[in-house]
N, C-alpha and C positions, 0 to 999 in steps of 0.2 A: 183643271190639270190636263198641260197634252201630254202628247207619246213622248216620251224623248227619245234620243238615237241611240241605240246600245253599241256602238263600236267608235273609234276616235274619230273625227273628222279625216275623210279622202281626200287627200289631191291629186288630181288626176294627171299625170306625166308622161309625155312619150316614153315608152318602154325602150331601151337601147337593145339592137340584136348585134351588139360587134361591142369587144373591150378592147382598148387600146394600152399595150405592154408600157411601162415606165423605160423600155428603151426607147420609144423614141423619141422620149423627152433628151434625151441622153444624147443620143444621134444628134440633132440638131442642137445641143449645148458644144457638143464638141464640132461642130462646122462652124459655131461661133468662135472656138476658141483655133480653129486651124489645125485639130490635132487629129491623130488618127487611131483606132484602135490599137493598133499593135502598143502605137507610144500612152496610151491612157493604160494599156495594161502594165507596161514598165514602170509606169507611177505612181499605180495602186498596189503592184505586186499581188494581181490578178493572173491568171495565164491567159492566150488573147483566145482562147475557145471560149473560156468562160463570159471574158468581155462578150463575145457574138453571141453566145446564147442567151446574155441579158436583153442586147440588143432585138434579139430576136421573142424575147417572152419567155422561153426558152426553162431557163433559168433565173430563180428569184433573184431579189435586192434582198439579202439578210440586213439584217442590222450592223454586224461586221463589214459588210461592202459596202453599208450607206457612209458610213464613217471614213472607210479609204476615201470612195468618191467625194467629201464635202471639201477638203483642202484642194484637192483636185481641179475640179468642177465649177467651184466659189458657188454650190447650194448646198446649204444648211442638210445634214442625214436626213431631220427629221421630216423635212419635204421629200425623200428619197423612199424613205418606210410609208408616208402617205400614199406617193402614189403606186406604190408597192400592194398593199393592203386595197385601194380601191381599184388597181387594176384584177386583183383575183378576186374582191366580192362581186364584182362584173363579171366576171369569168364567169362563176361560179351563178350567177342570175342570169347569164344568159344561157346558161347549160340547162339551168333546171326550167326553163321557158320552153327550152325545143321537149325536154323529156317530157312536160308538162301535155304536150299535144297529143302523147295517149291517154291523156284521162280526161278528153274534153267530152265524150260520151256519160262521163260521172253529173254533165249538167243536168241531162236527161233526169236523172232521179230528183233533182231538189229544184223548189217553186222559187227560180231563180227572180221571176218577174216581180215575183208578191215581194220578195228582199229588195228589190230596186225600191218600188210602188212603197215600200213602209220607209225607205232611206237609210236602210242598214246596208246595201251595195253602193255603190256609185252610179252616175248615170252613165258616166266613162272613165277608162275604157270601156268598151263592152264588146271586144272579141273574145272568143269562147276562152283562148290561153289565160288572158287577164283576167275575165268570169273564175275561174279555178283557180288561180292564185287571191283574190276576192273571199273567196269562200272558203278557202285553208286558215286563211288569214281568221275568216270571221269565227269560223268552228273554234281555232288556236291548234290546228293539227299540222305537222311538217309536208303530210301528203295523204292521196286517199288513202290507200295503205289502212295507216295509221288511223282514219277516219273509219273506216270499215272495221277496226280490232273494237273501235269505245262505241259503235253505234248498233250494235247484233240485234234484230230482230226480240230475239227470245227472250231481252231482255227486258224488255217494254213490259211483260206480263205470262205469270204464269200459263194461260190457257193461248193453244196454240192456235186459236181462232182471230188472231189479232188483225183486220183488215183495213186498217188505215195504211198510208201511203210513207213505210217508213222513213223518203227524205225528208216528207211536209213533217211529220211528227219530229224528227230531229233539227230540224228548223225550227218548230216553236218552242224544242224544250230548252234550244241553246238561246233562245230569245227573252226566256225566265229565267236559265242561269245568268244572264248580265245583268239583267235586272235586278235581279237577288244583290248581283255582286256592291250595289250601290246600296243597300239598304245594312244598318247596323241594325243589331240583336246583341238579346242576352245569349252565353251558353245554354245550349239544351235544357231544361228542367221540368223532367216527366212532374216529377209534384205539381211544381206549379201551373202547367198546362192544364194537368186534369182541372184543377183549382178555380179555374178561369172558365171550364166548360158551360157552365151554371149564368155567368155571366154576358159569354156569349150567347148562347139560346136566348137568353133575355131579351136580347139587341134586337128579334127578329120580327119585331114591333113597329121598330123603328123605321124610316124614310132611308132610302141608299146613301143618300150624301150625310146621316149620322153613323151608319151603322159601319159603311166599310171602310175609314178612318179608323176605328175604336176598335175593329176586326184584325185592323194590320199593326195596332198600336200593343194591344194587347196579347197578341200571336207573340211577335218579336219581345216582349219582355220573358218570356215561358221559351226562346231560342227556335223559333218556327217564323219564317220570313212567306208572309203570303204577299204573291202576286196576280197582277190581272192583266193577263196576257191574250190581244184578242186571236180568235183563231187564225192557223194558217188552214187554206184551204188543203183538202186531200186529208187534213192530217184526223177527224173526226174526232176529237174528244173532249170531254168538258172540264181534266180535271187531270194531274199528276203528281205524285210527290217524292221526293228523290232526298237523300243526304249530300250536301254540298262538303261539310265537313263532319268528322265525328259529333261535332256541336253544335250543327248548322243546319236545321232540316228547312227543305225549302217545299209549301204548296203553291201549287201554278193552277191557275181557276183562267178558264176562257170566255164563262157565261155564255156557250154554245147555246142554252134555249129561252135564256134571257129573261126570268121570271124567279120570284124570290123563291121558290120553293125548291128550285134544282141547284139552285146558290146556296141554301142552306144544308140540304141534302149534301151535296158533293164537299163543302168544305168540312161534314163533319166525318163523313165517308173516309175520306185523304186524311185527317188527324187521328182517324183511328190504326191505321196504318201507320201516323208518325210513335203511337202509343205503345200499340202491339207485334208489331212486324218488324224484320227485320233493318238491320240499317245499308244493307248491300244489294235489295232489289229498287226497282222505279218502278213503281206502281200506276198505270197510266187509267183511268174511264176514259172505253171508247166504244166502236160502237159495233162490239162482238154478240152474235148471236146468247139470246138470255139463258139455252142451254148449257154453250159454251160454260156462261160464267159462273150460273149453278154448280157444276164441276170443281171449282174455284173454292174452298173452302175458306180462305183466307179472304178472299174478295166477300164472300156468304157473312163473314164474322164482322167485317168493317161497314155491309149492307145494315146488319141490324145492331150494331155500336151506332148508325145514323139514326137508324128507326127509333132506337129505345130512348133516345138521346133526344130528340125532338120530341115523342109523345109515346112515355113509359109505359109500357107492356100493361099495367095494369087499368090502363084507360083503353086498351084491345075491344073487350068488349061493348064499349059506348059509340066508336069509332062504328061498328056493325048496323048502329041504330041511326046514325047519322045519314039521313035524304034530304032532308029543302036545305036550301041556303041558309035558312036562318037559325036551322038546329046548328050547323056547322060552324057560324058566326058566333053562338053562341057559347059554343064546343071552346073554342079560339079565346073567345075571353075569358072561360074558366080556366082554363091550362096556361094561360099568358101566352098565345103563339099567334103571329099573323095568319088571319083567314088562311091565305094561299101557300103555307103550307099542309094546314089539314086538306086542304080541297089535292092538292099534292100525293099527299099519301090517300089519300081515300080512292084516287084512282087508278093509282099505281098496283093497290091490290081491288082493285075490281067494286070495290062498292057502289061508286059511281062511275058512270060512261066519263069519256074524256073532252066530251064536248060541257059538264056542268060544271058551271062555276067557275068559269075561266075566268070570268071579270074579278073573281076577286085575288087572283096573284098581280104581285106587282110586276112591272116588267123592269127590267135592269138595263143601262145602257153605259155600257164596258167603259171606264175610264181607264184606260190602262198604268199599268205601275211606271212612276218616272223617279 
């Protein structure tokens, strides 16, 4: 499975800095015909300022004047309306190109390069003006403006500790809305999600190229579209989830540390959030000080909705007693969990150092969603 390109295919085109007015199409029909404005205006029942200020841009080709001109002239209106209409979308492109030159500083915040490098930009153009219509484009936003109203900081996450790089993080979360947007689902259905929990933990046994098939297959019937999005740089995090539509919730998984136990961890972390929390924050893991998130009560709730949910509370105290390998192996096959999640948890609260047991997580290698 490769990456696919989340935006339509570029073609790359000299950008025009000059629109040319449908008079001078006009100008030069009537040098054809030997005639002169005064007398095209006697013949349209135009006044001749109006004629000049067509000629000149001035003033439009309505619809009403494409019609005088077509008996006129011998061109059909509706060539008249055409170039009418494509001389003011040019107008109109080449205006917002010069405005466009104050916001070529807005590149600076977003990992312009890494958009080329994955082939969601083009290679060309690549002058900073075109770079920013590029990436208006790619967002679906009319201007930064408008990009700075839907991309606020504060929204990323309760705790105000939020220290990733928020153009990189609004780069990869627009990177898992397109991807989302290619994937069909059922409607939402809290039942049936919870439903399915049981069966997912089960998978975590399984080899990556069984489990995260049957992970994205089984999500989308319960109206949860997960993707695997690999990180943008700057953006630090390993996991988000957000409402695409009232019925549509979408997890974005990057496998930032690439081993089965932060995979299973975080995706269960982010559907407890899809369960419990509301439908109008984004919920992003990233990489805030552990105080910070302590603070976080809602983050605190989704932390052990993961915990209890891979290895229920009341196996707590056996978890304490767990040191060699082969207890923990052992631990793994009574509970049905792959090693490398207990070896996961066991050191995340401290029982064991972080250096034991690593051989036994699996490592994961990001196929990204296509």
């Amino acid at each position: 499975m490769s990456m696919a390109r989340t935006n339509p295919e570029w073609v790359p085109a000299e950008e025009p800095d000059y629109a040319i007015p449908p008079g001078e199409t006009l100008r030069d029909r009537l040098a054809d015909l030997g005639m002169t404005q005064a007398e095209l205006a006697a013949r349209t029942g135009l006044s001749t300022k109006h004629v000049n200020q067509i000629m000149q841009g001035v003033a439009h080709i309505s619809p009403d004047t494409a019609q005088r001109l077509e008996p006129v002239t011998h061109i059909p209106a509706r060539l008249w309306n055409r170039l009418e209409a494509d001389y003011r979308s040019t107008l109109a492109h080449v205006q917002q190109r010069r405005e466009l030159t104050d916001d070529v500083a807005w590149l600076e915040e977003l990992p312009v390069k890494q958009l080329v490098d994955r082939e969601v930009l083009p290679q060309e153009p690549s002058d900073k003006v075109s770079r920013v219509q590029q990436l208006l484009a790619y967002f679906g936003v009319a201007n930064v403006e408008a990009w700075r109203e839907l991309q606020p900081a504060a929204s990323y996450r309760r705790s105000q500790a939020f220290e990733a790089e928020p153009g990189a993080v609004a780069a990869w979360l627009r990177l898992g809305e397109l991807a989302a947007q290619e994937v069909a689902c059922q409607p939402f259905d809290a039942r049936k999600l919870r439903a399915i929990l049981p069966e997912l933990r089960a998978l975590t046994v399984e080899p990556p190229e069984t489990f995260l098939p049957r992970v994205r297959a089984l999500c989308a019937e319960a109206g949860v579209v997960v993707v695997l999005i690999r990180e943008i740089t700057g953006a630090r995090v390993s996991g988000a989830t957000r409402w695409l539509t009232p019925t549509k919730a979408l997890v974005q998984l990057s496998l930032r540390y690439k081993t089965d136990d932060q995979f299973w961890f975080t995706l269960f972390h982010e559907l407890s959030h899809v369960l419990l929390h509301g439908k109008k924050d984004v919920w992003i893991e990233d990489e805030a000080p552990s105080d910070a998130k302590a603070e976080d009560p809602l983050e605190q709730e989704a932390n052990r909705f993961a915990s209890d949910l891979l290895i229920p509370r009341h196996h707590e105290r056996r978890l304490l007693t767990l040191r060699s390998l082969s207890a923990i192996r052992a631990f793994a096959d009574e509970v049905s969990l792959a090693p490398g999640v207990v070896v996961g948890r066991l050191q995340r609260e401290g029982i064991i150092r972080f250096d034991v047991g690593q051989h036994l997580k699996r490592r994961l290698h990001l196929v990204e969603t296509d």
